[in-house]
N, C-alpha and C positions, 0 to 999 in steps of 0.2 A: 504494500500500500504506500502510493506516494508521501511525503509529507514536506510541508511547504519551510525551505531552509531560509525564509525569511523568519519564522516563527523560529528557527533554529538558531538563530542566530542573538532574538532577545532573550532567548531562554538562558544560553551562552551567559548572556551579558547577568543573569540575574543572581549569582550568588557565585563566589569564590570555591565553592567545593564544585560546582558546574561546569566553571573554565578546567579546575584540573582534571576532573573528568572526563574529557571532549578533548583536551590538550594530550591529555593520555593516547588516546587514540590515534594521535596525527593526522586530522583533519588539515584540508588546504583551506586558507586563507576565504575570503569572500570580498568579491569585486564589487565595487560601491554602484555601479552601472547593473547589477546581473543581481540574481540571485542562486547562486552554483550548487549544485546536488550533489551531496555526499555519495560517495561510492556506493554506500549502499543502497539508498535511495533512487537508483537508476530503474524508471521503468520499462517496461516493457514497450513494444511498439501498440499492444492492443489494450494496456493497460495506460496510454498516452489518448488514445483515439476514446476510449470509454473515458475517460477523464474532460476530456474536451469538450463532451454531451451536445452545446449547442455556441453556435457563431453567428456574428453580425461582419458582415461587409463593407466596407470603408470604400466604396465602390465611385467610379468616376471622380477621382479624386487625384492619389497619385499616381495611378494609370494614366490622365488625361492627356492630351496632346492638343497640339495647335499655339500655345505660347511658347516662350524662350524662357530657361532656368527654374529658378523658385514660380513662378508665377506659374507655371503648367498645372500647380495643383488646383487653381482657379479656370482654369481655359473651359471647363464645360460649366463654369454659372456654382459651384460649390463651394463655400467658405473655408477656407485652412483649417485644418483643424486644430484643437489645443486639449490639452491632459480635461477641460469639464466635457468636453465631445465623450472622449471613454469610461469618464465616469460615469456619464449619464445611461451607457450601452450596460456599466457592470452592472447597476442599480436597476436596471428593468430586468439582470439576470442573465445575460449571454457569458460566459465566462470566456471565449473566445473570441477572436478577431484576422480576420482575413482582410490583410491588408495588398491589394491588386495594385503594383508599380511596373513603370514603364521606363525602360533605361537608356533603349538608343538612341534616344534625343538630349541624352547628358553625359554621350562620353564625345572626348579631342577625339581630334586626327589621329592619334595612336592607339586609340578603344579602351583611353583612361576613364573611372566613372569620374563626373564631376564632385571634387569633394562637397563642395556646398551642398550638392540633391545627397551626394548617401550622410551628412550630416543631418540633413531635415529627415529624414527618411529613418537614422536611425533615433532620430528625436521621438517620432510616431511609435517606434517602437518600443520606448520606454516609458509614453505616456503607459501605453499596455501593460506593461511590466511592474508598473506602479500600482497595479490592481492584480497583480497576482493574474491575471490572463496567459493563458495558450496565444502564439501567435504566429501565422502564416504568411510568407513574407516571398514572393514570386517573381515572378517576370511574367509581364501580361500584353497589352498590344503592340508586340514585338513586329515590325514590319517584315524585318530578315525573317522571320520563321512562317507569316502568316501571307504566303508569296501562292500566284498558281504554278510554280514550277518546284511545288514543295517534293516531288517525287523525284525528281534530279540533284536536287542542290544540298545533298546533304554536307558535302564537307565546309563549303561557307559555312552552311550554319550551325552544325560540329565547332569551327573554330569559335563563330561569335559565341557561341553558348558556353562555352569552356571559359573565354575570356573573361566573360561577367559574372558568369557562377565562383568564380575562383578569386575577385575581388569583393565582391558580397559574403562569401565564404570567410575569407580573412578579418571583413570588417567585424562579423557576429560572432565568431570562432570561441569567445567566452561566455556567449549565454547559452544558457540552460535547457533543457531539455523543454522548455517551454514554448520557445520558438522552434515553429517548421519550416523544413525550408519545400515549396514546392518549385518542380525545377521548370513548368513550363503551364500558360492557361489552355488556351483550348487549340493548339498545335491543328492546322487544316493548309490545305492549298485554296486560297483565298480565290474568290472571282470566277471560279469554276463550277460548272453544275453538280460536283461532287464534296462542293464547301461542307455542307453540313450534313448530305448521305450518300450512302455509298450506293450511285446513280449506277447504272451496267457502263458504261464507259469509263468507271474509275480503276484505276490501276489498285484495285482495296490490296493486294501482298507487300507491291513498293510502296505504299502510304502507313501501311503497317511497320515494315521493315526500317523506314526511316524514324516515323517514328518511336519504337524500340531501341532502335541506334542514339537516338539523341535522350531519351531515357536512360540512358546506361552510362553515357558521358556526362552527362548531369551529376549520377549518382558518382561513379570516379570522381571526379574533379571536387568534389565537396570532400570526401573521405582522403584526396591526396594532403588536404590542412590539415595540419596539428591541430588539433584540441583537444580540451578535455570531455567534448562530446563526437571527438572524431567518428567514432563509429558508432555511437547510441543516439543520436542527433535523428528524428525521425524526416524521414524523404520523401512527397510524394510524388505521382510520376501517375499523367494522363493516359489516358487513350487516345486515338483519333479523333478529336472535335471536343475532348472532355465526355463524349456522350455515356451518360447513364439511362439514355432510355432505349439505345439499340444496344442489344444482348450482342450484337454480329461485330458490333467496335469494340463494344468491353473483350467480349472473347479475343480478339487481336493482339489484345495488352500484351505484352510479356515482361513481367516483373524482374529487375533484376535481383539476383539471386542474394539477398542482403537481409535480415532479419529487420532490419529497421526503414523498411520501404511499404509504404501507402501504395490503394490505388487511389486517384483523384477522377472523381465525376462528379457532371450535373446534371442537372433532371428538373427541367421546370412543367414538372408533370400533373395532374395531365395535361399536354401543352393546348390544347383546343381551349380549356378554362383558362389557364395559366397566362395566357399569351395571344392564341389563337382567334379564330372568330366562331369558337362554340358557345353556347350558353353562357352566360357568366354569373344570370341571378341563384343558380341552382347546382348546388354542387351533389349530384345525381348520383344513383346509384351503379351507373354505368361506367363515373367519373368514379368513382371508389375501386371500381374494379379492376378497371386501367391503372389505375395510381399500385394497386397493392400487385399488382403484375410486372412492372417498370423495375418499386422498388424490392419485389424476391430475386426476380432477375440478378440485380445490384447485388444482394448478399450469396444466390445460388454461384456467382462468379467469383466472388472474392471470399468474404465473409467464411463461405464453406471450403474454400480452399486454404482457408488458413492463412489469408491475406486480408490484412485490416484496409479498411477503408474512406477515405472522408468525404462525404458529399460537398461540396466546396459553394454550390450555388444554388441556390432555389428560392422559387418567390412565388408568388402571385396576382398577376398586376392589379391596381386598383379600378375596377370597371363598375366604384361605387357600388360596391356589391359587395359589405361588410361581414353580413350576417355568413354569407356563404365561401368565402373565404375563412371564416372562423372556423366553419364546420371541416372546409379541406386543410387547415393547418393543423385542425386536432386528430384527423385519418392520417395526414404525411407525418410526423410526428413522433404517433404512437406506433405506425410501423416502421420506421428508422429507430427508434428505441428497441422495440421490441427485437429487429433483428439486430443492432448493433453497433450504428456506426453514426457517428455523428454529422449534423447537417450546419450549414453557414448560408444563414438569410443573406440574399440579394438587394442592397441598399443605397440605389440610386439619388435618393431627395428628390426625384424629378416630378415634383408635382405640380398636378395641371399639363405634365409634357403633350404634345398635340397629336403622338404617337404613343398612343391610349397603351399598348401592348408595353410600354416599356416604362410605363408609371410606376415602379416601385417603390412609395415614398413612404418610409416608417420613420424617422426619426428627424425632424426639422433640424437641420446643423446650422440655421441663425440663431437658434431659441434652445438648441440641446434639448429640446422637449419632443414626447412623442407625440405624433398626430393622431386627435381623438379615435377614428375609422380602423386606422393601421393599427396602432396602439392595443387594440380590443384582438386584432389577427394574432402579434405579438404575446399578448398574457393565454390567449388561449392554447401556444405551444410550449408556455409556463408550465400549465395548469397541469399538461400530460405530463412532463418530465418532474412537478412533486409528484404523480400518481405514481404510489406503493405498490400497487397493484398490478402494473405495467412493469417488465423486468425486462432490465440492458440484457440485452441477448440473447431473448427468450424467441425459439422459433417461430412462435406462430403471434399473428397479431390477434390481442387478447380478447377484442371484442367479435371477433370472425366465428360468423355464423358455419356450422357444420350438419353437412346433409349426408343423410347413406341412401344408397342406392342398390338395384338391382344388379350382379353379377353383368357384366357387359355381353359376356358369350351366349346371354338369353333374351339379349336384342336382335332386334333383325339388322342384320349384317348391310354395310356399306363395304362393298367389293370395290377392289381395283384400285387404293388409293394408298395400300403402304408401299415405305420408302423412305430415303434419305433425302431430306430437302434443303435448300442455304439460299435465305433471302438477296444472299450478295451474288448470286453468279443467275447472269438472265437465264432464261427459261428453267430453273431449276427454283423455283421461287416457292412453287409446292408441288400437289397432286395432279393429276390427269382432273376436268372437270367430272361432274358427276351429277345427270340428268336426274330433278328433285324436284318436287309441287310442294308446297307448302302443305299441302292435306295429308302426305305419306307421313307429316311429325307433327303436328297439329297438336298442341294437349301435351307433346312431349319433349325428351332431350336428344341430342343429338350427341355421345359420349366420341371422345376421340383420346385411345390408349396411346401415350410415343415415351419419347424420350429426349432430353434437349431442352433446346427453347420450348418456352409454350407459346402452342397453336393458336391460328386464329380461323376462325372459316371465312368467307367472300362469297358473296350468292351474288348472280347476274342475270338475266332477265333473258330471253329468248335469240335476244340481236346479241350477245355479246357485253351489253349495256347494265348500265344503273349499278354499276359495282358499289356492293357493300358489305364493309367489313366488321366482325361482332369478335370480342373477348369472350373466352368461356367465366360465366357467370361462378362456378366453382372448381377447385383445383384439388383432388383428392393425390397428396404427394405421395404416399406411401407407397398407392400399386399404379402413380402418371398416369391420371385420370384426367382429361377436362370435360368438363358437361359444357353446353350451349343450351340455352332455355329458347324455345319454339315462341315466348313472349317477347323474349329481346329480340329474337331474331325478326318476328311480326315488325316490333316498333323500331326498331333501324332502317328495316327497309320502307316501311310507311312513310319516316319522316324524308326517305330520300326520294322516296317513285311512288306514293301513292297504294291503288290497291296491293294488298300480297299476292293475292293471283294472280300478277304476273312476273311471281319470281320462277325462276325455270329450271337453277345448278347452281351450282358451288363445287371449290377449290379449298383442300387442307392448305393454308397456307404458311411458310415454317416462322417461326420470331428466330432471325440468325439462322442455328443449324440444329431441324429439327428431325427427328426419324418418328416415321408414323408407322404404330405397328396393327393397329385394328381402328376400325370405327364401327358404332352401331346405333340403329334407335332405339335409345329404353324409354322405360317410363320416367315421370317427374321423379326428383330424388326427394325423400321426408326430410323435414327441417327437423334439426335435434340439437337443440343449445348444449352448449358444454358438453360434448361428447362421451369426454371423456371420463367423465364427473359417473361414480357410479349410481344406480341408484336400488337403494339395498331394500328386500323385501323380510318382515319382521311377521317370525312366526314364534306365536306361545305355545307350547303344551303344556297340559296339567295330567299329572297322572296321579294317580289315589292307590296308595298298598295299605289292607288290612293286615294285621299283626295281631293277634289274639285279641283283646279286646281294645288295644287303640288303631290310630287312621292314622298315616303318612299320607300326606300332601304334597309333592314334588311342583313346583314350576320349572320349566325351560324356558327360555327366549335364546333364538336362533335367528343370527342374521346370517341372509344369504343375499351375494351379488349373482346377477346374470353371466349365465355361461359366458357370451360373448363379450364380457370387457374385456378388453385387450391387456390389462396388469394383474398382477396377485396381488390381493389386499390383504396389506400386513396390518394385524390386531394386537392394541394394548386392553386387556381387561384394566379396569380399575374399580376399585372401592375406596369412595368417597367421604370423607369425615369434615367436613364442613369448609375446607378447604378455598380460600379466597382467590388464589392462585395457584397454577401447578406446571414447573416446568420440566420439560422434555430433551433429551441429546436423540438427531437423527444423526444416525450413522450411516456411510453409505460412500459412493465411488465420489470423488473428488470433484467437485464443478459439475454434475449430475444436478436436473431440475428437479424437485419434487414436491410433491401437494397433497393434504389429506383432511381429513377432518378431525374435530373431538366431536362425538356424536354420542346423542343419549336421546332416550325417550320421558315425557312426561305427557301429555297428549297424544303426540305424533312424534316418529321419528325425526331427531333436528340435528343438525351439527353447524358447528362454527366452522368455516374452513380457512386454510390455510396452504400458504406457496412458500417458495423461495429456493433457493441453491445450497448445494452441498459446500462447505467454506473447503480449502487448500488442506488442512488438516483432519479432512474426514469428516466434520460435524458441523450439524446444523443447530443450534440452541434457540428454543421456542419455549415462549412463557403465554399461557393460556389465560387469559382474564375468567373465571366462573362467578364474582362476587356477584352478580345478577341474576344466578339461576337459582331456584327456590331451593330452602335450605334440608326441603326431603329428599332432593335427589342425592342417590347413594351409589348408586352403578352407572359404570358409562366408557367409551372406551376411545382409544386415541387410534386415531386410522391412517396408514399412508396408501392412497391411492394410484400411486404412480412415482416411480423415480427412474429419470431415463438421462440419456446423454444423446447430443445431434452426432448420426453416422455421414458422415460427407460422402463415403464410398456408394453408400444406402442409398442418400437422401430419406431418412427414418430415422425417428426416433426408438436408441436400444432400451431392451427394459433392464437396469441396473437393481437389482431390489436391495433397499433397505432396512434400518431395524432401526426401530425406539424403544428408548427405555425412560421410566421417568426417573428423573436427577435423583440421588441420596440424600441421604445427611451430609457426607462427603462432599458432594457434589455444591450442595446449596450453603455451606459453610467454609466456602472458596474465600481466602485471604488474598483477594485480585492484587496484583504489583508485587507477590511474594515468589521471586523467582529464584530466589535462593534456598528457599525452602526453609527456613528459619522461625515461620511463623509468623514475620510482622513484614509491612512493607518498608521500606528505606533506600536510602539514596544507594548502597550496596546493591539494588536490586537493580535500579538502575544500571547502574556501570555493568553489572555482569550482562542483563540485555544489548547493550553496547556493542561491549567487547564478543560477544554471541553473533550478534549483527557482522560484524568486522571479521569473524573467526570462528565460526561456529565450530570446525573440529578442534581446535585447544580451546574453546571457552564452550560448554556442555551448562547445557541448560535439563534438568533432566527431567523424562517423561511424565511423572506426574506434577510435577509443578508448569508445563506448557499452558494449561489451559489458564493458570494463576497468572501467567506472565503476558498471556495474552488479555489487556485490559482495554484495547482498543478492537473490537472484538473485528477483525477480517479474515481470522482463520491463518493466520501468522502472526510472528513476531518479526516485527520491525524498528525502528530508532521511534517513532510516534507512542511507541508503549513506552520508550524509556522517559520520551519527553514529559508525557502524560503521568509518571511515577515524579516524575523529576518536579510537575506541578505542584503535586500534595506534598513533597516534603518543605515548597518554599510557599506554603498557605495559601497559594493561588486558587487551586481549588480542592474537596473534601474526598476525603477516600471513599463517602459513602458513593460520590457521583458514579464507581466501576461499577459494575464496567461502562464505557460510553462507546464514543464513536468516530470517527477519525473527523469527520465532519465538527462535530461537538468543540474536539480540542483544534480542531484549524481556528473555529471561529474566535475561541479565546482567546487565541494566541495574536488574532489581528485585534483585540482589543487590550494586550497588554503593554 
C-alpha cells in the first residue's frame, strides 16, 4: 500500500527518537520540489493506475498553438493557469491531472526545449504536486508525428521523439512515482481517410508497426536516464489514434515488454451521445449497451492480459442535456471502476463553443468555479467512486442485469455463417449475408456463439439498402454468448427505414477479429437479478419419539440451495447470546472476490449481505453489525456464496472456495501495533516494522503477531503501519483508533 512521503516526512520531523529511527535505516534525503518514495514504498504499475481512480484535463491549454512562447498557453481563448486552478480540480475530488503539452513550437534550431516553456510547464507541475496529485505529462499536437505520410516516416520521427522524450526525461528525473510520463496522444496519419479508422485503403500493419516502433523508443529513451525512478516511473504508450472504442486498434498495440508500461486510450463513448448527432436528451438503453461493450473491450484487451491501463480522455459534450449526461457518467464510471482502470475527464472550458460537439466545459478557469450543469455530471462520477458497493476491479458491472437462456443447440439453426472475420481487411468484415423476414424471430432472440470481439449483426432490406447495425443487448461470457433482442432489432430499423417488413438479411459482423462458431433462434432469455445470489429454500421437520411414558420432540430446519448455482455454499452455524456485534476471518486464495451473507430467520428467511476481496495475506476480516435484530434470535448462520478469481485464459470466473471462522478471544483481544510480541505497542514496534519493510529476511516479524502489526488493515505490512504506531506513541492519535485505514492516517497526516 502506497503511502504519501510527504506525511513521511512531518512524521520525521516530529520527535527525536523518529529521526533516529528513519536515520537508522538510510533513507535518501527528500527534494524540496518532489516528494520521493522510499524504496519501499515503490508501487506497482496496477497499484499506481488503481490509485489514480479519476483525472481532470488541463486541456487546450498547454497543448495550444498559434502564439509564440509563454503566451501559446493563451492562443485558444484559456487563462494561464495558477496553483487555485488545481486546487479547485482537488477539492471537487479528481486526484489526478492530465496535463496535454505541445513542444515543437518551443524548441531552437538545434531541437533544444525552450527553457522558459519546460520552466512554466514544470511550474504546472508542481502546482499538482502541491496536492498530492498523480500526474500525466505528454506530448500532444505534435505536427512531426500527426503527418499523412505517418507510414513512411518513421525515422524522422524516431529521432524527434527521442530528442524531447530524453530532455523532458532529464528535466522530471527526480519526481516521484507520481508523475506519468505518456510518450505520445493520439499518434495517426493526419488528413487521410484512414485518420481516425482503419478505412480498407489503410496500410492498418505499417500504421501499427510504426506505431509500436515509436512506443518502444519512447519507453528506451526514458529508462536510458538515471533516476531514482529509472525503471518504476510508470509509461504509457497508445494505440493507433489512442482509440478505445475499436477492439481492431487496441489489438494492434504491442506493449513493450516492461512491467511498468500502460496502455493509453480514449473513448468518448458512446460517441453518437458523446459527440455525434445521436440523441442527446436520453441516454438510452441502447446507449448503455454500446458504452459497456466499448469499455469490456478496453479491459478484455488489457486489463485481462495483465496490462494496466489508463483511459486518458473522455467527456460528454454539453448538448444542454444535464440530467442525461448525469445518468451516462454514472454507467461510464461504474464500469471503469468496476473493471479497473482509471478515467481523465476531457476539459476544454469551451463554453458556448459554436461546435456544439466539442463543448466540454466543466470547470470555468476565470472563476476556478464549477459550472452549475457540468458540475452536477462531475459529482455524479463522485458519487460512484465513494460507492462501497462498487469494487476496483471487480469483473462484472455491478448493477448488470443477468438473463438465462435456452441451450443454443435447441434453436433453430442459422446455417452458413461461421468463420473467422476482421473488421480491418475489406471483404472479410463478417458472414456471407443471410436471407431473414423479421417474422422467422419475431417474439424472439437471435443468439450468436464466437469468440473474439463481440459481434454485431447488420440487417438490409431487399436492394442491398437501409443498413442497420444492432449490439447484442446481453453478453453471456462464460460459454461467448451474444443475444440480439427481435425488439431492438424492430426499433433500429424503424427509426432508420420505416416498416420492418421490409427488412430482408443480415450479416454476423466481426468488432476487430471475431470467429463465429454457431448462431440460432431461441426464445427471449428470463430476467434474473443477481444471479448469482442464491436463493435458499427452508424446510422444518418435526419428529415426535415416545419413550415409555415421556414424548421427545425433535425440530430440524434444513436449508437447501438449488442444484444449479454454480458455487458451494460454505456454512457457519452459530448460537447467538445477545451479541451486539460479531466478527469473522474469511480465508481463502489471495485477491479472490467473494460475497455471502449472515442469514437467519424470524418471519422469513433474511440475510445481511456482504462483498469484498481476499486481502494479500489470505484474509478477509468482516464485522457484522446485529445490534438491530431482536434480542430472541438465537440461531443463525454466516454464509459464503461464492469466492472466485478472473481466468484470463477462460475469460470465467474460477470457483476458489473459502472458509470462515468466527474470530476468538484471541483473535478479538489483538494488541494492534504489537509487533514485537511483547504485549504493549511502542515505538520498538515501530522500528522492527521498518526495518521488516527494508529487510524482511534479517528483520522477522513472526507469524502470529502479522495480523497485530498489520494496523492499517491492507493485508500487509508496510512503513504506513509503522507511521501509524509511530502516531500513538507521539499523542497524535489513540490506540483505541486500530485498527484504521490507510486513507484515515493519509488524511491526518495532511492535517498535521
Amino acid at each position: 500500500m502506497y503511502n504519501k512521503s510527504k506525511g513521511f516526512k512531518r512524521i520525521v520531523s516530529l520527535s527525536a527518537a523518529a529521526v533516529c529511527m528513519m536515520s537508522a535505516l538510510n533513507f535518501a534525503p527528500l527534494n524540496d520540489k518532489m516528494s520521493a518514495d522510499a524504496a519501499d514504498d515503490i508501487m506497482t504499475a496496477f497499484e499506481i493506475t488503481q490509485n489514480m481512480k479519476i483525472g481532470w484535463n488541463y486541456g487546450n491549454s498547454l497543448d495550444a498553438v498559434g502564439k509564440s512562447g509563454l503566451d501559446t498557453e493563451i492562443a485558444w481563448g484559456n487563462p494561464k493557469a495558477t496553483q487555485e486552478t488545481f486546487d479547485a480540480v482537488k477539492a471537487k475530488g479528481f486526484n489526478t491531472v492530465r496535463l496535454p503539452t505541445t513542444w515543437f513550437n518551443h524548441l531552437d534550431a538545434s531541437g533544444k526545449i525552450d527553457p522558459a516553456w519546460m520552466a512554466r510547464v514544470r511550474e504546472v507541475v508542481d502546482y499538482c504536486f502541491k496536492n498530492d496529485m498523480y500526474v500525466i505529462l505528454n506530448i500532444h499536437h505534435e505536427e512531426w508525428i500527426n503527418r499523412p505520410d505517418f507510414d513512411t516516416a518513421y525515422e524522422e520521427m524516431s529521432a524527434q521523439l527521442k530528442n524531447i522524450w530524453k530532455q523532458i526525461a532529464e528535466e522530471f528525473k527526480d519526481y516521484d512515482q507520481h508523475l506519468i510520463f505518456e510518450g505520445m496522444n493520439e499518434p495517426r496519419a493526419a488528413g487521410t481517410e484512414y485518420e481516425w479508422w482503419l478505412a480498407p485503403s489503410a496500410p492498418t500493419e505499417k500504421l501499427f508497426e510504426v506505431v509500436n516502433k515509436l512506443n518502444q523508443d519512447f519507453v528506451d529513451t526514458v529508462r536510458s536516464v538515471e533516476s531514482p525512478y529509472q525503471k518504476t516511473r510508470l509509461l504509457s504508450c497508445p494505440p493507433y489514434c489512442a482509440s478505445g472504442s475499436d477492439i481492431n486498434m487496441m489489438s494492434g498495440l504491442k506493449i513493450p515488454n516492461d512491467p511498468y508500461v500502460a496502455a493509453s486510450v480514449h473513448a468518448y463513448s458512446p460517441y453518437d451521445f458523446c459527440m455525434g448527432d445521436g440523441d442527446h436528451n436520453t441516454f438510452s438503453e441502447t446507449y448503455a449497451t454500446d458504452l459497456e461493450g466499448i469499455l469490456k473491450n478496453i479491459r478484455k484487451t488489457f486489463i485481462d492480459n495483465n496490462i494496466p491501463v489508463i483511459l486518458g480522455e473522455f467527456s460528454a459534450s454539453n448538448f444542454n442535456n444535464t440530467e442525461a449526461r448525469c445518468e451516462w457518467a454514472t454507467a461510464y464510471i461504474s464500469l471503469a471502476k468496476s473493471y479497473g482502470f482509471p478515467c481523465v475527464l476531457w476539459d476544454n472550458d469551451a463554453r458556448g463553443n459554436s461546435d456544439q460537439s466539442e463543448a466540454h466545459d466543466y470547470l470555468d478557469r476565470d472563476t476556478n468555479t464549477w459550472y452549475e450543469d457540468s458540475g452536477q455530471v462531475v459529482d455524479a462520477m463522485m458519487a460512484v467512486l465513494a460507492d462501497d458497493s462498487i469494487v476496483w476491479g471487480g469483473k462484472d458491472f455491478t448493477t448488470q442485469k443477468q438473463y438465462t437462456h435456452d441451450d443454443i443447440s435447441k434453436g433453430t439453426e442459422i446455417k452458413d455463417v461461421a468463420g473467422s472475420y476482421d473488421s480491418s481487411v475489406d471483404g472479410k468484415e463478417g458472414s456471407p449475408a443471410q436471407m431473414i423476414k423479421f417474422s422467422a424471430f419475431e417474439g424472439k432472440e437471435i443468439a450468436v456463439q464466437y469468440t473474439g470481439g463481440d459481434p454485431e449483426l447488420a440487417f438490409m432490406d431487399a436492394d442491398w439498402s437501409g443498413w442497420t447495425t444492432v449490439k447484442p443487448y446481453y453478453i453471456d461470457e462464460k460459454n461467448g454468448i451474444a443475444y440480439f433482442s427481435a425488439d431492438d432489432i424492430k426499433t433500429a430499423w424503424e427509426n432508420n427505414n420505416g416498416s420492418v417488413s421490409s427488412l430482408n438479411s443480415f450479416i454476423i459482423r466481426a468488432n476487430g477479429k471475431t470467429t463465429v462458431v454457431k448462431s440460432a433462434i431461441v426464445n427471449k432469455g428470463v430476467l434474473s437479478e443477481n444471479n448469482d445470489k442464491p436463493k435458499p429454500t427452508v424446510t422444518t421437520t418435526t419428529t415426535q419419539t415416545t419413550s415409555g411414558n415421556s414424548n421427545t420432540t425433535t425440530t430440524t430446519t434444513t436449508t437447501t440451495v438449488p442444484d444449479d448455482f454454480e458455487f458451494e455454499v460454505v456454512k457457519l452455524p452459530l448460537t447467538l447470546n445477545g451479541e451486539k456485534t460479531l466478527k469473522f476471518i474469511i480465508e481463502g486464495t489471495p485477491g479472490a472476490s467473494v460475497g455471502g451473507g449472515f442469514c437467519y430467520e424470524i418471519d422469513e428467511w433474511t440475510s445481511l449481505d456482504w462483498e469484498g476481496n481476499i486481502g494479500k495475506n489470505g484474509k478477509l476480516e468482516l464485522t457484522v453489525d446485529i445490534s438491530n435484530l431482536t434480542s430472541y434470535l438465537k440461531t443463525a448462520e454466516m454464509q459464503i456464496w461464492w469466492s472466485n478469481v478472473w481466468d484470463n485464459e477462460t475469460e470465467t470466473s474460477i470457483d476458489k472456495p473459502a472458509k470462515i471462522t468466527l474470530a476468538s478471544s484471541e483473535d478479538t483481544d489483538i494488541v494492534y501495533g504489537d509487533a514485537d510480541g511483547d504485549g504493549k505497542l511502542s515505538i520498538a514496534d515501530a522500528v522492527l516494522i521498518m526495518q521488516n519493510v527494508v529487510n524482511a529476511d534479517k528483520f522477522k516479524i513472526e507469524e502470529k503477531n502479522i495480523t497485530s502489526a498489520d494496523v492499517v488493515k491492507d493485508g500487509a505490512i508496510t512503513s504506513l503501519d509503522a507511521l501509524a504506531i509511530q502516531m500513538v506513541t507521539l499523542n497524535l492519535i489513540s490506540e483505541k483508533d486500530f485498527p484504521t485505514s490507510a486513507e484515515k492516517i493519509n488524511s491526518l497526516l495532511d492535517t498535521k
